[in-house]
VOLO-883336 format. One record per residue (C-alpha): x, y, z. Coordinates in pm, 1 decimal. Layout:
REM VOLO-883336
NODE         X         Y         Z
NODE         X         Y         Z
...
END
This chain:
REM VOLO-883336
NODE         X         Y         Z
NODE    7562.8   11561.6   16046.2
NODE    7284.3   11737.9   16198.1
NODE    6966.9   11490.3   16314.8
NODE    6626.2   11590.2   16155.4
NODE    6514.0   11774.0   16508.4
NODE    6821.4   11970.5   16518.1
NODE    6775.0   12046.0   16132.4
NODE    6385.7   12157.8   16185.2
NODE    6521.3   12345.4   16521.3
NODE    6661.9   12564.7   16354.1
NODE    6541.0   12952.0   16257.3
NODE    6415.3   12998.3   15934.4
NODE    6688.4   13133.2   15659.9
NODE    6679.8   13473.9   15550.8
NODE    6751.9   13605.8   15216.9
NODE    6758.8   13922.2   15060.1
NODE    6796.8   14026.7   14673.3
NODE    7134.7   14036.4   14538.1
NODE    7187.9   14322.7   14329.5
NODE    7502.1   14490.7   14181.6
NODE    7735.3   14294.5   14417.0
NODE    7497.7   14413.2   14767.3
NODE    7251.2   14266.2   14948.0
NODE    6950.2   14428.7   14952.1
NODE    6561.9   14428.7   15075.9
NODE    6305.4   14484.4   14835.0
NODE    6268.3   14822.8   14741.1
NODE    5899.0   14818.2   14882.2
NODE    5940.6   14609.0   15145.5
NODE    5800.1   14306.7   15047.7
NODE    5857.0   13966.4   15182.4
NODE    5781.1   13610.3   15084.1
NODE    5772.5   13313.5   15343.5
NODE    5877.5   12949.3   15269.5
NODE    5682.7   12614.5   15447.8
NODE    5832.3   12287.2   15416.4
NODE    5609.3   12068.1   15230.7
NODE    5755.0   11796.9   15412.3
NODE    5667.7   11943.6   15764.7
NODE    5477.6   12205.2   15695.8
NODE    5675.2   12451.0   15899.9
NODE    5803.5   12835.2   15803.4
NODE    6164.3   12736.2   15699.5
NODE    6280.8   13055.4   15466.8
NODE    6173.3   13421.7   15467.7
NODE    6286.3   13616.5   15157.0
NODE    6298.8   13990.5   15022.9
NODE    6056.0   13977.5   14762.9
NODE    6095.2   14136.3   14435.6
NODE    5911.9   14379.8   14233.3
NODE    5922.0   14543.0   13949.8
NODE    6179.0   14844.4   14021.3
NODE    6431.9   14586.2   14212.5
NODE    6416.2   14360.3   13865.1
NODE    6503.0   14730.9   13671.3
NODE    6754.6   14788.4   13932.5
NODE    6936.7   14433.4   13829.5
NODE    6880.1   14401.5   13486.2
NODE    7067.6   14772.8   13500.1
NODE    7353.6   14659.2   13747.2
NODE    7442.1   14359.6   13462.7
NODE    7390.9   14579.0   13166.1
NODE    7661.4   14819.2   13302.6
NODE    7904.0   14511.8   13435.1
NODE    7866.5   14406.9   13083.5
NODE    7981.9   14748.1   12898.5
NODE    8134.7   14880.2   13109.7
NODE    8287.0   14624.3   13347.6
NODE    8609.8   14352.5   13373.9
NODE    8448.6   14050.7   13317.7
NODE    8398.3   14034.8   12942.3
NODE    8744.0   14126.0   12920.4
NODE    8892.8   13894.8   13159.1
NODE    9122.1   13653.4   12963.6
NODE    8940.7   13299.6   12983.0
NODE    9242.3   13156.4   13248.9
NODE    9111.8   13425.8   13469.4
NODE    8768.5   13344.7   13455.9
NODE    8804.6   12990.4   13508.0
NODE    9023.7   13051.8   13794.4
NODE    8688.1   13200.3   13986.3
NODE    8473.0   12946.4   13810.6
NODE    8693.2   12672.2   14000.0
NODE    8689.1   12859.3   14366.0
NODE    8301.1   12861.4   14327.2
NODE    8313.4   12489.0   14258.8
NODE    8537.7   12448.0   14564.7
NODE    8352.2   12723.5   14805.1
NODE    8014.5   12468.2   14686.2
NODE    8189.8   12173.5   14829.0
NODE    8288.2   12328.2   15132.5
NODE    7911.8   12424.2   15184.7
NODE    7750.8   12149.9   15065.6
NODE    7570.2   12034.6   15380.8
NODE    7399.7   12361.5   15417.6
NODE    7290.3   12330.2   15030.3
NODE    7158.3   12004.7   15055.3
NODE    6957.5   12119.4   15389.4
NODE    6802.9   12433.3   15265.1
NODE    6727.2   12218.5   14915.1
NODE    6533.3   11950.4   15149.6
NODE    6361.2   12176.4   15380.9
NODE    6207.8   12388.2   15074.1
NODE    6143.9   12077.4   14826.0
NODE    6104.2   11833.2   14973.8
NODE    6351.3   11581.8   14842.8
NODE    6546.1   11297.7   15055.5
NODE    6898.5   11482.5   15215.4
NODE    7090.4   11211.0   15031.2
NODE    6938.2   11284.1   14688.9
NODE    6978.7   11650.3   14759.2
NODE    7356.8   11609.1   14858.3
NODE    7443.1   11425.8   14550.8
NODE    7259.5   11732.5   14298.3
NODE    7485.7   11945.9   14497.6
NODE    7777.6   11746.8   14455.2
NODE    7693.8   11660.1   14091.9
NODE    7622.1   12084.8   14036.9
NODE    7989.6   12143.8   14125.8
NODE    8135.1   11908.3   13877.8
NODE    7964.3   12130.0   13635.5
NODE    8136.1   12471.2   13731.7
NODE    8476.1   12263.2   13724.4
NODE    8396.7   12177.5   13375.2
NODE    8268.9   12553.3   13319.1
NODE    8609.1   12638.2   13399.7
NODE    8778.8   12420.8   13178.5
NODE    8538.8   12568.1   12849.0
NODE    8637.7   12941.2   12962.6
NODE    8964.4   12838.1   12821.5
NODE    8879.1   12638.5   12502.9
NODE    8610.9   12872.1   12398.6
NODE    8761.7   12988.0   12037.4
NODE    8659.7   13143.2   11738.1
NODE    8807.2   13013.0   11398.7
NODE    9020.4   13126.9   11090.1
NODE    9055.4   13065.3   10709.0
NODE    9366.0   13121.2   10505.3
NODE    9210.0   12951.1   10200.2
NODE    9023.4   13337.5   10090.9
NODE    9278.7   13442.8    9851.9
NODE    9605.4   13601.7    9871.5
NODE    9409.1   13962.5    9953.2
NODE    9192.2   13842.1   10234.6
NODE    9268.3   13647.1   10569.7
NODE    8893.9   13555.0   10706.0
NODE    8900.5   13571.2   11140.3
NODE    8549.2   13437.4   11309.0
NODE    8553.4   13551.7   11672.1
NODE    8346.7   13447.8   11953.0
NODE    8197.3   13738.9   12158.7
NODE    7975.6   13677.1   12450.1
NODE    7593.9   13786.7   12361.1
NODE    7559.3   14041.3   12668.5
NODE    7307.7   13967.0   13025.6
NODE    7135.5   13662.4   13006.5
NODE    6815.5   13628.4   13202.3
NODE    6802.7   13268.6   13395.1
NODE    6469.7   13166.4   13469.7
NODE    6474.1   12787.0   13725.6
NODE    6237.8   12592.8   13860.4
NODE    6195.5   12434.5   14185.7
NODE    6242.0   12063.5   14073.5
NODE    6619.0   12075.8   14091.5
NODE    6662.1   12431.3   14171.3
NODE    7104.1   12423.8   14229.2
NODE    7162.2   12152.3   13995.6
NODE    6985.7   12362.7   13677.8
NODE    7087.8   12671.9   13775.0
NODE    7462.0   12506.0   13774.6
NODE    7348.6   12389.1   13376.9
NODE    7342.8   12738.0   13280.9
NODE    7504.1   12994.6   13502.8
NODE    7869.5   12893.0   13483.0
NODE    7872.1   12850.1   13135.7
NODE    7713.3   13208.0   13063.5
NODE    8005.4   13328.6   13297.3
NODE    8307.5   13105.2   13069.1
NODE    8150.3   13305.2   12790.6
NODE    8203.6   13608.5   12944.2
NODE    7796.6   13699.1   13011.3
NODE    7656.2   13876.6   13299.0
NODE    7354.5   13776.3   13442.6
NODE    7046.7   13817.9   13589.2
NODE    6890.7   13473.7   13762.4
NODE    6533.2   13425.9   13924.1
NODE    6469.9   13110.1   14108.4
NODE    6158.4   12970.6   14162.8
NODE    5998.7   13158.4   14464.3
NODE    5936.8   12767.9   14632.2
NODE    6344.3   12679.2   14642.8
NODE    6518.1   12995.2   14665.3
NODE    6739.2   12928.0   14941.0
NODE    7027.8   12738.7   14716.2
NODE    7061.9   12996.7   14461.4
NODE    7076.7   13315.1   14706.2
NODE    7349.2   13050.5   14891.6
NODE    7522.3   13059.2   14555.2
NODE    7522.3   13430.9   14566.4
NODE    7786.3   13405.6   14856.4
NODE    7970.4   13144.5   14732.6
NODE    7979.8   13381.5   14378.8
NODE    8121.1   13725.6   14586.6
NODE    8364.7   13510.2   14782.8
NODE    8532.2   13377.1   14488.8
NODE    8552.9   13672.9   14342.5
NODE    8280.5   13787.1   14069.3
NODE    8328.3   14144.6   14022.4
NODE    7994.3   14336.8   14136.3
NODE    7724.9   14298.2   13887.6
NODE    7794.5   14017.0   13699.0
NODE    7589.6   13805.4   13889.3
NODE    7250.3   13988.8   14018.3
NODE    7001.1   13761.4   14211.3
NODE    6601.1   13808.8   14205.7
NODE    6383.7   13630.5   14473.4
NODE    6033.9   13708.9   14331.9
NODE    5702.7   13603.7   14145.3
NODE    5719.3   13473.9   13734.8
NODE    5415.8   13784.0   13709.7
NODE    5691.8   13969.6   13772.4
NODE    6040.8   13926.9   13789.8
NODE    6048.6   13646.9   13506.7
NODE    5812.3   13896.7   13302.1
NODE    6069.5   14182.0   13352.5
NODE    6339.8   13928.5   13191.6
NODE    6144.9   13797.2   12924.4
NODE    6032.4   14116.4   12760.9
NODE    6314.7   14353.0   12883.1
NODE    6513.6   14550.7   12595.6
NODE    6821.1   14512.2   12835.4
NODE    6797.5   14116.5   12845.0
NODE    6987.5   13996.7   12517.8
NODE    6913.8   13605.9   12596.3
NODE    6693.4   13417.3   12822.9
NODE    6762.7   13072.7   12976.1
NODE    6437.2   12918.0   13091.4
NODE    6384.1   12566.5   13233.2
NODE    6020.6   12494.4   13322.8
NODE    5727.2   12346.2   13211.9
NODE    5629.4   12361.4   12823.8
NODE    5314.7   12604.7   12871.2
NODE    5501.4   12860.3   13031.6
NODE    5788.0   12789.8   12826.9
NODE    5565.2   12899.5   12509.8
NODE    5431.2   13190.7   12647.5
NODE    5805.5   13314.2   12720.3
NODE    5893.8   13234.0   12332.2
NODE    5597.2   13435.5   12223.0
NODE    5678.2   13744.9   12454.3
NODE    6058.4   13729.4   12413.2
NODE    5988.0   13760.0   12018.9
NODE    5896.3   14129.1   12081.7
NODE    6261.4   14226.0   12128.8
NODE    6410.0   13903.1   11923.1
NODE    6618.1   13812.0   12201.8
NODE    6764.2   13520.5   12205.2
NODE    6632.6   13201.3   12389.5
NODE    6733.1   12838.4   12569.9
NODE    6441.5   12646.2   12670.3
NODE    6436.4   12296.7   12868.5
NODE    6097.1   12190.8   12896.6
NODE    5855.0   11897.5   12998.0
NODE    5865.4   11551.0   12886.1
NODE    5686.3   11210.6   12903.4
NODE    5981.2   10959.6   12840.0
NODE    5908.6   10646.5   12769.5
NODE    6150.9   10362.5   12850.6
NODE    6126.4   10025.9   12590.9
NODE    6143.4    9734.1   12741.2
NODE    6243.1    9417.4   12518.4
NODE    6171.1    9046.5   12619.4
NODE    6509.8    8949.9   12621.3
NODE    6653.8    9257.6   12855.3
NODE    6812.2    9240.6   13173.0
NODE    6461.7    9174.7   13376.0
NODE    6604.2    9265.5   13674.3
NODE    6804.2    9582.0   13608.6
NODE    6477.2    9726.0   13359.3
NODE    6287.9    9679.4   13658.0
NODE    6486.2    9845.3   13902.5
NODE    6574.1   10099.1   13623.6
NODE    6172.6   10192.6   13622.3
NODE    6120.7   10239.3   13967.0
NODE    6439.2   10445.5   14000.6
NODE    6299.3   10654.2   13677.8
NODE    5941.9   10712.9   13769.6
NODE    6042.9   10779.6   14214.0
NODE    6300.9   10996.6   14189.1
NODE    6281.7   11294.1   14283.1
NODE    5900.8   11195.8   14362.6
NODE    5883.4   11175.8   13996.6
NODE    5937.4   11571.2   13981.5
NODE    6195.7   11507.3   13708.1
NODE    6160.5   11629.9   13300.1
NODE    6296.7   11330.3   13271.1
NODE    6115.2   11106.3   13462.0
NODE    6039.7   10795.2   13303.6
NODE    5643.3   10840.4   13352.3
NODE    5566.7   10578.0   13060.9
NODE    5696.0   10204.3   13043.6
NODE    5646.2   10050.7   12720.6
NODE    5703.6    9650.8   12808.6
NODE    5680.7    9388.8   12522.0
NODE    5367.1    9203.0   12553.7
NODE    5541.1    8830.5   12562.1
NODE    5655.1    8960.0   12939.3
NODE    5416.7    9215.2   13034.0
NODE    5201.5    9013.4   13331.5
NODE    5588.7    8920.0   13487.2
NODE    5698.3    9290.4   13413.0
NODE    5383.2    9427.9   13610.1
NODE    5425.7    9185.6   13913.2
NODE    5779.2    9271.1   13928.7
NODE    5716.3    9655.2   13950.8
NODE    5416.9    9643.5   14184.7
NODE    5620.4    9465.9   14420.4
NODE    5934.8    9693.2   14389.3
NODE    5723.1    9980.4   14368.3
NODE    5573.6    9864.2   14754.9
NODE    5937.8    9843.8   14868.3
NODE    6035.3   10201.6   14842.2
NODE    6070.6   10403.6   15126.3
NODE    5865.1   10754.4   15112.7
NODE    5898.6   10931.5   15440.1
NODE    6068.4   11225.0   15565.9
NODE    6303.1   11352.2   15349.4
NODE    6549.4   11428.9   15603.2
NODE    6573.1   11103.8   15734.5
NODE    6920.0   10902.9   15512.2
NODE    6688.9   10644.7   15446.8
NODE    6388.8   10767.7   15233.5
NODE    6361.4   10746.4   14870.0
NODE    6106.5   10931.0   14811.5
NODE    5958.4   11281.7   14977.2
NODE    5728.0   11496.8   14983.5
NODE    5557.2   11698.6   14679.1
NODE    5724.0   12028.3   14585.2
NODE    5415.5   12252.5   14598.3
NODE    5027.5   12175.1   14667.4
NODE    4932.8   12296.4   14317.1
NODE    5196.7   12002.1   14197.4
NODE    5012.6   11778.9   14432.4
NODE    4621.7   11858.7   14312.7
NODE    4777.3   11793.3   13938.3
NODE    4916.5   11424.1   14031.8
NODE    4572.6   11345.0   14189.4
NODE    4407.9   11462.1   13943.4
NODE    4551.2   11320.3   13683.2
NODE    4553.6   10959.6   13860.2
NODE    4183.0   10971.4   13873.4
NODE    4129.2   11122.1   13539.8
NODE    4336.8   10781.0   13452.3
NODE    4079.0   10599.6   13636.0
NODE    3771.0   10715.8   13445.2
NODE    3940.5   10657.8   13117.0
NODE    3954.0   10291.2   13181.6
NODE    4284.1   10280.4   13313.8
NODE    4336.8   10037.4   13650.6
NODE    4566.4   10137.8   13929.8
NODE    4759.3    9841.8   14068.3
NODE    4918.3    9979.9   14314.3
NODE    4868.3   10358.1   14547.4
NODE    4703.9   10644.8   14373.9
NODE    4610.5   10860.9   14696.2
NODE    4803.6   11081.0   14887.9
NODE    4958.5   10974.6   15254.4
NODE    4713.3   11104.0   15495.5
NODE    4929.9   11294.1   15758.2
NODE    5166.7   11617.9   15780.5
NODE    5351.6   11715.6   15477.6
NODE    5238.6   11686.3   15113.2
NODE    5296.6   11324.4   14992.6
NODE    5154.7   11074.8   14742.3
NODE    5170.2   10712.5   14747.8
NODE    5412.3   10547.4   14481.4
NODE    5202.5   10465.8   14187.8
NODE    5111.5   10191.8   13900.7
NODE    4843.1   10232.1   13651.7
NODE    4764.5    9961.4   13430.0
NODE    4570.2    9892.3   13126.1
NODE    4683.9   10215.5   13007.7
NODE    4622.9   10285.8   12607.0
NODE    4818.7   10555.3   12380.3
NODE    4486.1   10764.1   12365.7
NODE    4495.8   10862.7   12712.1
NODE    4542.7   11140.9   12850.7
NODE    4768.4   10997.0   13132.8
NODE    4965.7   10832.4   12822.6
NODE    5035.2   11186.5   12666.9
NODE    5043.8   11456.8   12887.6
NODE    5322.4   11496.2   13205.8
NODE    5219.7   11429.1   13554.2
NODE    5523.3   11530.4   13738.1
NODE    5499.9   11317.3   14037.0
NODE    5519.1   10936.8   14140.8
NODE    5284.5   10824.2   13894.0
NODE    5374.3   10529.8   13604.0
NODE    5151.2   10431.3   13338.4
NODE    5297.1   10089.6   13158.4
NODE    5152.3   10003.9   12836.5
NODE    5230.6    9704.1   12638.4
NODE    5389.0    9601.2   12258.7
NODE    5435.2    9322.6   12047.9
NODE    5722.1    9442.8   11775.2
NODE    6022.2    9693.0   11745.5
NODE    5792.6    9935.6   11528.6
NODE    5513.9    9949.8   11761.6
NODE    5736.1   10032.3   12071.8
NODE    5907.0   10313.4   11839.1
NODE    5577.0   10417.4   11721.2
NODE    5463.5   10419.4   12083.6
NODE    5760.7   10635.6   12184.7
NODE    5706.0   10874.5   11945.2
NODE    5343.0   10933.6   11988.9
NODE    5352.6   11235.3   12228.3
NODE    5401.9   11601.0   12173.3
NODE    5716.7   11531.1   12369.5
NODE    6082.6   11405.8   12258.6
NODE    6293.5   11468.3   12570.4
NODE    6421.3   11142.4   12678.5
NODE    6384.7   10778.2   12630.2
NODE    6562.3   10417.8   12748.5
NODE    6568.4   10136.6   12584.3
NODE    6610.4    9792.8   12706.7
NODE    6786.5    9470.9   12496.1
NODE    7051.4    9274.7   12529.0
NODE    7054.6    9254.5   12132.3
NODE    7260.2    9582.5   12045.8
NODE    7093.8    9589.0   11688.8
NODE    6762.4    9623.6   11868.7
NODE    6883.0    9883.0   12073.8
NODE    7060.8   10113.3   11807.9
NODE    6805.4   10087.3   11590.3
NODE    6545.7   10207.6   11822.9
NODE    6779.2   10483.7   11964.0
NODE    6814.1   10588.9   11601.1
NODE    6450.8   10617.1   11528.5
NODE    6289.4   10724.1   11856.7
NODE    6280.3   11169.5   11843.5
NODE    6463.4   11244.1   12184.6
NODE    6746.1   11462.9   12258.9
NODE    6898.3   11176.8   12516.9
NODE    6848.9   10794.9   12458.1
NODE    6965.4   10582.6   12713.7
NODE    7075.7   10149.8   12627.0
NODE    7009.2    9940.9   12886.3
NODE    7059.6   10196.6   13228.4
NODE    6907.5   10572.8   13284.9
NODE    6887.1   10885.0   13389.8
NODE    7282.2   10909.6   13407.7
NODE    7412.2   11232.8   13346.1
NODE    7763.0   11368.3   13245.9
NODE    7887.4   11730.0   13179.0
NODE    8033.1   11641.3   12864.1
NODE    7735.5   11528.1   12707.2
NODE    7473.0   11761.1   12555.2
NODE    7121.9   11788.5   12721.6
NODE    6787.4   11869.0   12554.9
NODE    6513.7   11792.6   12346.9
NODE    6313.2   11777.4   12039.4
NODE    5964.1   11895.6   11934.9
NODE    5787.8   12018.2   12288.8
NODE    6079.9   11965.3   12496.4
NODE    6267.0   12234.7   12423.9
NODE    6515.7   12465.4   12215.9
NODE    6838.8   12421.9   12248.4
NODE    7136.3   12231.4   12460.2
NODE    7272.8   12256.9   12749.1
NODE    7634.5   12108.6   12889.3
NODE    7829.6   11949.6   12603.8
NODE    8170.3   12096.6   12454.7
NODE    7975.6   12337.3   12313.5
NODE    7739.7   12505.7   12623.4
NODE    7934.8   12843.0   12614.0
NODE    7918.9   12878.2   12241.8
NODE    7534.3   12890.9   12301.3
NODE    7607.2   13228.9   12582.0
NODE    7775.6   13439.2   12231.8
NODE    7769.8   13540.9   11912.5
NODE    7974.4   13477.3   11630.9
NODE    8198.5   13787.0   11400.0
NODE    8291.1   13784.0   11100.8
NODE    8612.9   13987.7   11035.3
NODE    8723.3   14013.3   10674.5
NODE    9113.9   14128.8   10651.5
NODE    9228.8   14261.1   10353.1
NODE    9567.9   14239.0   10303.3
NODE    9784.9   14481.8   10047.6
NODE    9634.3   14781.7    9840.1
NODE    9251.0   14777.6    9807.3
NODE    9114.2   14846.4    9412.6
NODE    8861.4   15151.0    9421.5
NODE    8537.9   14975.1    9210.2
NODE    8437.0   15313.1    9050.8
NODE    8720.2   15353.2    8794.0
NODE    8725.6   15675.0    8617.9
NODE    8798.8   15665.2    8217.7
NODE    8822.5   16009.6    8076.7
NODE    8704.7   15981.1    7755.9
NODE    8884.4   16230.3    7471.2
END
C-alpha cells in the first residue's frame, strides 16, 4: 500500500477518448486537467471531447450494434467477459480506489469498498446475461402459438456523475452489455480517471471493438450529443433532478428511451422506542458519507419529540467525533468536497438555514486550509417550510426536525418533491411496516441504512427518478419486447368470393 506522499508523488494520469476499440486524442486537440480537491494539485490530464469525437462514438456503437458480434453472442458468452471484467477490477482495485480519491475526494477506504462493491455488480451482470428470457403462450388456440422475445433496444448513452463515478457506472453498464447493448458512456469531466480505467479492463477481457466507446468531455457537449442524437436509442442518466429534466425534455425530440436516478432529501424516522444507539450512529453514517455527496444521503432526521433534546445531544457529540482529513490517510471519514461549485452550494445553503430561523449546533463553515472541506454539520430548529427542509444540499449538512405521532412523521416524510429513500426506526415492527408502506420512496430501510445489494431494485418516485436499476429485472430495462404470432396449419383468406348465379 502506497503512503499518501508516494501516492501524491506520483505524475498525473493520462487519458485519452476511447473510441471504436482505440485510444484516441481529441480530434481538435483539446485537453482537460484534473486538481485534487483534497490537495489541490494537477492529478489527471484528459483528451477532451468535442462534438465530432462524440459523432465519431455514437457511430463506432451504432455499427457494433448492426453490424457487429455482440448482440448475437449467446448470453453464456457474454457473461463469460462480463465475469473477466469483474475479475480484471479486482486485480486493479488499488489503482481504482487511488485515482477515485485523488479526483473526489473521498477517504481511500470508502473508495476501495465502491470498487469492491462495483465488481459484485458485473458478477451479477453475468449471471442475468443468462436468465434474460422472453416468454410463450400455448393457451391462443389450436391455430396460433404466441412467442414474446426479448431483443436488446440498440446504443445506450450513459451519462455519471462524479459522486460515485465507478460504482454507478457499474449500475448500468454491465447490465446494458447482458442485454446485448452497445454503448456510449460520458463520465463526469471531475472523476474520469475510473471509467477510462474501466476502458482497459473492458478490451482486456475481451469486448469486441465498439461496444464500449468512452467520452471524456463537457455535459454542453458530449452529454448534449447523447441526449438528442437520432443514433442514441436509450439514455441512462444519474445526476441531479434539474439536469435530469432538461435531458427528459430534449430526449423527447427523438422519443428515445430514458433511465433517470436523480436527487433526493431522505428522511430517516426516528421512533422513541428505537435502538438509540444504532439510530444515532445510523444518522451520522447517513448524513457523512461520502461528505454527504450521496442521493441518498440521509440529509433530514425526523426524531419523535418525547426524545428529541437526548437525540440532538447524542448527534452533536457523534457528529464532533468524526474524523474529516485527508482522504488518503485509512483513517478519515470524511474528505474533501467534490467540486468548488458543490462547496459554494453547501455554504450557502447552511446560511440560508440560518436566516430562516434555523440554529446550527454544531460546524457550518468550511476548514480553513488546503483542499475544499466543510465542517460536519447540525442544524436545529429546523421547520418543514424551509428551504433547507426541502431542497438537497449534497454535502455534510443535517437538518433534524421533530414529531409527536406516526402520521406526522409520514406526513413529514412525504412533504418534499422528493421520494428516493427513507429509514425508519422502531423496535415495534407494526410501526415500522406501516410507515414503510405509506412513506413514497423507491427504498425504505427498518431499523439500519444505506445497505445496498445487487438483487434488489434501486430508484425512486416523484422527483427522484424514472425507472430501476439492479434487481432481477435491470437488463429487461436495456430491450424491447416482440411479439411473434405463429400460425400453425392452413390460414383462411377473409375476402371469400361467392359467385352469385
Amino acid at each position: 500500500m502506497l503512503t499518501p506522499a508516494e501516492v501524491l508523488a506520483r505524475p498525473p494520469f493520462r487519458g485519452r477518448l476511447l473510441i471504436d476499440g482505440a485510444w484516441r486524442d481529441a480530434a481538435d486537440g483539446a485537453t482537460l486537467e484534473r486538481r485534487s480537491p483534497a490537495h489541490d494539485q494537477l492529478v489527471s490530464v484528459y483528451a477532451k471531447a468535442g462534438a465530432s469525437d462524440a459523432e465519431s462514438a455514437i457511430a463506432a456503437a451504432r455499427v457494433a450494434f448492426d453490424k457487429g458480434p455482440w448482440p448475437r453472442m449467446k448470453g453464456a458468452e457474454r457473461a463469460t467477459v462480463l465475469r473477466t471484467v469483474a475479475d480484471g477490477i479486482l486485480a486493479r482495485k488499488h489503482e481504482l480506489a487511488r485515482i477515485e480519491t485523488l479526483e473526489n475526494g473521498k477517504p481511500v477506504v470508502q473508495a476501495l469498498a465502491e470498487i469492491e462493491g462495483a465488481a459484485d455488480l458485473w458478477h451479477y451482470a453475468a449471471t442475468l446475461a443468462r436468465n434474460l428470457h422472453g416468454d410463450s403462450y400455448n393457451t391462443l388456440g389450436a391455430a396460433t402459438l404466441g412467442v414474446v422475445l426479448r431483443d436488446p433496444i440498440g446504443v445506450v448513452g450513459i451519462i455519471t456523475p462524479w459522486n460515485f463515478p465507478f460504482l454507478i457506472i457499474s449500475q448500468k453498464l454491465p447490465f446494458a452489455l447482458a442485454a446485448g447493448c452497445t454503448a456510449v458512456v460520458k463520465p463526469s469531466e471531475f472523476t474520469s480517471g475510473t471509467t477510462v480505467l474501466l476502458g482497459e479492463i473492458l478490451i482486456s477481457a475481451g469486448v469486441p471493438r465498439g461496444v464500449v466507446n468512452i467520452l471524456v468531455g463537457e455535459g454542453t457537449v458530449v452529454g448534449e450529443a447523447l441526449v438528442t442524437h437520432p443514433g442514441v436509442d436509450m439514455l441512462s442518466f444519474t445526476g441531479s433532478t434539474a439536469v435530469g429534466k432538461q435531458a427528459v425534455a430534449k430526449a423527447a425530440q427523438t422519443l428515445k428511451k430514458v433511465s433517470m436516478e436523480l436527487g433526493g432529501k431522505n428522511p430517516q424516522l426516528v421512533f422513541a422506542d428505537c435502538d438509540f444507539d444504532a439510530a444515532v450512529d445510523a444518522a451520522a453514517y447517513g448524513i457523512y458519507f461520502n461528505a454527504g455527496q450521496c442521493c441518498n444521503s440521509g440529509s433530514r432526521v425526523l426524531v419523535e419529540a418525547s426524545i428529541a433534546d437526548r437525540f440532538l445531544t447524542a448527534i452533536v457529540e457523534r457528529s464532533r467525533d468524526v474524523r474529516v482529513g485527508d482522504p488518503l490517510a485509512p483513517d478519515t471519514q470524511v474528505g474533501a468536497i467534490t467540486t468548488e461549485k458543490q462547496l459554494d452550494t453547501i455554504l450557502s445553503h447552511i446560511e440560508g438555514a440560518r436566516r430562516a430561523g434555523a440554529r446550527i449546533a454544531l460546524g457550518g463553515e468550511r476548514i480553513e486550509g488546503p483542499g475544499m472541506y466543510v465542517q460536519p454539520t447540525v442544524l436545529t430548529g429546523v421547520t418543514p417550510d424551509m428551504a433547507i427542509a426541502r431542497e438537497e444540499v449534497f454535502g455534510p449538512v443535517l437538518s433534524v426536525l421533530t414529531f409527536n405521532s406516526l402520521d406526522e412523521a409520514v406526513a413529514l416524510a412525504n412533504s418534499t418533491m422528493y421520494g428516493l429513500s427513507a429509514a425508519v426506526w422502531s423496535n415495534d415492527l407494526s410501526t415500522c411496516i406501516e410507515a414503510a408502506r405509506r412513506i413514497r420512496a423507491g427504498t425504505i430501510w427498518v431499523n439500519t441504512f444505506l445497505e445496498g445489494h445487487a438483487e434488489l431494485p434501486f430508484g425512486g418516485y416523484r422527483h427522484s427518478g424514472i425507472g430501476r436499476e439492479l434487481g432481477r429485472s435491470a437488463t429487461e430495462d436495456y430491450t424491447e419486447s416482440k411479439t411473434l404470432q405463429l400460425h400453425i396449419g392452413k390460414r383462411t383468406d377473409w375476402y371469400v368470393h361467392k359467385h352469385v348465379s
